[in-house]
C-alpha angles and dihedrals in degrees: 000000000000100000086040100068101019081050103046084042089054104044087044086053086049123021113029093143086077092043089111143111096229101232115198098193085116091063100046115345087180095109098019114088098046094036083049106045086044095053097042089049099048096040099049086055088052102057100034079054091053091047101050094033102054098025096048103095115240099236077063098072111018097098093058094036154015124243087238091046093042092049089050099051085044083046092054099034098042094043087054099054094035083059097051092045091048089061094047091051091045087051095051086037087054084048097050101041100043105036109089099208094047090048093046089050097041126095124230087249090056092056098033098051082058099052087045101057092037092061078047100057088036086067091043100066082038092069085050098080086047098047087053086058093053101056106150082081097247098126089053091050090047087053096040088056089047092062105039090057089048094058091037097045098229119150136253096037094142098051081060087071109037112127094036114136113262095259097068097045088052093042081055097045089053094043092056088046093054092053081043092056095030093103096044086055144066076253087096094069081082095085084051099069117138096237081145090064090072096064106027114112132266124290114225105196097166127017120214116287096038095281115139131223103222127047120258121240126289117247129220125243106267088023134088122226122254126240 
């Protein structure tokens, strides 16, 4: 966590010119805008679910619903978008990998960050078919208390999910790594999204009757002013 937020700080103070997510729609957009909207989509569902879902404390919610009811409803909801943002990442991976201007103009930490989440996500829909067999939400409430005595640091967080079947260690391990690696990586264009960009005014490029808003360009003496 440390390296997390001192990392992400650092490479914002330095080097902001590579604060960026390295779009290649430029390149090839064919692909692009349905595996995208589908991975975005699916992804940000997913991690607002997992937020909400491990780090809401159980007193919160028991008198609405049960941990086996709640599981299965995170089970269901969660299986559905991680399988819609499973086909959008295999479609930019797909992209990435087999286009041979894209992979000639792509870094190592580009292909390897979607690898990366898509082993991730992989695990992910792996975990689906165990946590099935644990309904009566104990599993859940084993992970939820995981992860609130990771943000909280508070010890012992390993010896709450001992026992666990191999999929979801090694769902959490990746997990970590990916917050470790997030500030050497175009995953910190994350903390740039333009949430702003939903409530900002209207733009009013051309009034009624042609006339524009704003004025053209001057021109130079001997030159004639562009459109």
């Amino acid at each position: 966590m440390g390296v997390f937020v001192i990392g992400s700080l650092i490479r914002f103070d330095r080097d902001q010119y590579t604060w960026r997510s390295g779009s290649s729609q430029m390149l090839r957009a064919k692909q692009l805008r349905l595996g995208s909207n589908l991975f975005h989509f699916g992804i940000i569902f997913l991690f607002f679910g997992h937020f909400v879902g491990l780090l809401t404390p159980h007193w919160a919610y028991e008198w609405l619903i049960t941990p086996g009811q709640k599981q299965m409803v995170a089970v269901t909801a969660g299986g559905i978008a991680g399988v819609v943002c499973f086909v959008g990442l295999t479609m930019l991976l797909h992209r990435r990998l087999y286009d041979d201007r894209i992979r000639r103009t792509s870094t190592y930490a580009d292909t390897f960050i979607l690898l990366l989440l898509w082993v991730q996500l992989c695990l992910g829909l792996v975990t689906l078919p165990f946590s099935f067999g644990h309904r009566d939400g104990s599993v859940m409430l084993q992970l939820s208390a995981w992860s609130q005595a990771i943000v909280t640091f508070r010890p012992g967080a390993a010896d709450l999910i001992r026992g666990l079947d191999f999929p979801y260690h090694a769902h959490l391990v990746l997990g970590m790594t990916l917050f470790l690696i997030t500030p050497f990586t175009r995953l910190v264009h994350i903390f740039s999204a333009p949430v702003w960009y939903l409530f900002r005014s209207w733009q009013i490029v051309r009034m009624r009757g042609g006339a524009t808003t704003r004025p053209g360009p001057v021109a130079r003496p001997g030159t004639q002013a562009a459109e």
